[in-house]
N, C-alpha and C positions, 0 to 999 in steps of 0.2 A: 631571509628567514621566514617560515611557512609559522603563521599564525594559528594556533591550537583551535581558535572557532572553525578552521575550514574541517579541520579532522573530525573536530565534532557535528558539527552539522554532516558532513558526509555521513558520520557512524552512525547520525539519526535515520537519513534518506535511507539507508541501509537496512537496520532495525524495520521500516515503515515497510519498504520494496516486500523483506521476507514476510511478514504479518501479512499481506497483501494478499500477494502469490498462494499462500499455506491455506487462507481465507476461499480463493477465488476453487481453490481443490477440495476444500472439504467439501463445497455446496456443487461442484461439476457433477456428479453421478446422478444428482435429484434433479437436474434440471430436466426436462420435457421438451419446451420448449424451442427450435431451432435455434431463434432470433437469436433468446438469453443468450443458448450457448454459444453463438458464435460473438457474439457483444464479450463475452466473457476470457473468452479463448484467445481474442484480440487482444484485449489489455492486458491479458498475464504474458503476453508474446512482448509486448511493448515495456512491461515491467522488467521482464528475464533482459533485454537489451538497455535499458535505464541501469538494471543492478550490476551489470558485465561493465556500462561506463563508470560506475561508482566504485567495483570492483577496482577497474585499474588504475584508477585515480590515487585510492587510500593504497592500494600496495607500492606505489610511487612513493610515497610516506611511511611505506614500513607496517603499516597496520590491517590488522585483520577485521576490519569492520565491525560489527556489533550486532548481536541476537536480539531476536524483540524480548520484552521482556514476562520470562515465565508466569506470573500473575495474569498481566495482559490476556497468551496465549491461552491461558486455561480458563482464562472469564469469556474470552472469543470462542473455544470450542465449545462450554457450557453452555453458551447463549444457542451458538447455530445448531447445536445436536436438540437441545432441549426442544426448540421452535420447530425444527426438521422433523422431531418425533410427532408433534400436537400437528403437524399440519404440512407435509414436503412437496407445497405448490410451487409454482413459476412465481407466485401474488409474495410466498415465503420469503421466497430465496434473492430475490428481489430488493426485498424489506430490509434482511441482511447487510449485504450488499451494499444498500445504499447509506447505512449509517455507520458501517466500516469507512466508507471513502469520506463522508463528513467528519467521521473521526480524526481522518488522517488527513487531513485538508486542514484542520483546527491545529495538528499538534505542529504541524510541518509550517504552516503561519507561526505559529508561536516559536520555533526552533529556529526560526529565520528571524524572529525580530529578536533572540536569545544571544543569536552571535553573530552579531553586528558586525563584527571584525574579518568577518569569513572571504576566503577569495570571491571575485564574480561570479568565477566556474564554477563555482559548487553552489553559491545562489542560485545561477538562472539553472541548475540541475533540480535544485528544490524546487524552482519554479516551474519546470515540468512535469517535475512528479505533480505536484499540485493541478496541476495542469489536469493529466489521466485521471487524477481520483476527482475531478470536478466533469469531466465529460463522463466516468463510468458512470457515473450518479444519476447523471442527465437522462445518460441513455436506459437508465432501470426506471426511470420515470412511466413508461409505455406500460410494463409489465406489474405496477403495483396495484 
C-alpha cells in the first residue's frame, strides 16, 4: 500500500520544480552576464530532469502532480518585475534568485519533516532538490 505522504510530498517537489523553472525564465532575458546565465541555464536543465523523475514517479500513482500556488506565483512575479523595473542588474537578478532557492530550501525541509511516512525515493528526491536550490544559492553568491 503506497502511503499518501509519498504523493504529497512528490506533489510538493513538483509545485517547488515548476515555481523554480517559471522563476529561473522570467529573470533569463535581463541577465548580462555570461557566468549568471549559464549558472542559471544549468540548474533549470537539472530541475526539467528532477521534474520528468518526479513526473514519472506520481503518474505511477495515478496523479497529476500539483501547480505552485497562484498567490505564491503572483507575489513571485510582483516581486521580480517590480525589482527588474527599479534596477535589471546581474547584482538584481541574483538577489532574486537567491532568496527564491532559500525559500524553497525552507519549504521543502519543512515538507520533508510534514511527511514523515513518505517512501525513501521521494525523500532522497526532495533531498536533491534541496540539494540544487542550496548549490544555486551558493553560486549567485559571486554575482551579488
Amino acid at each position: 500500500m503506497i502511503e499518501p505522504d509519498t504523493i504529497k510530498l512528490l506533489r510538493e517537489c513538483n509545485a517547488g520544480i515548476k515555481m523554480g523553472v517559471e522563476s529561473i525564465d522570467e529573470v533569463l532575458e535581463y541577465v548580462s552576464d555570461n557566468n549568471l546565465k549559464a549558472y542559471l541555464i544549468d540548474c533549470k536543465s537539472n530541475h526539467d530532469k528532477l521534474e520528468a523523475e518526479i513526473d514519472s514517479l506520481l503518474n505511477e500513482f495515478h496523479d497529476d502532480g500539483k501547480e505552485p500556488s497562484p498567490i505564491a506565483k503572483s507575489m513571485s512575479w510582483i516581486k521580480t518585475n517590480v525589482k527588474l523595473v527599479m534596477n535589471d542588474s546581474d547584482q538584481t537578478i541574483a538577489d532574486l534568485i537567491t532568496d527564491g532557492c532559500n525559500m524553497g530550501v525552507k519549504s521543502l525541509n519543512k515538507y520533508l519533516n510534514q511527511y514523515k511516512a513518505a517512501d525513501e525515493k521521494s525523500k532522497n528526491i526532495t533531498k536533491r532538490l534541496i540539494g540544487l536550490e542550496k548549490k544555486l544559492a551558493e553560486d549567485m553568491y559571486q554575482f551579488l
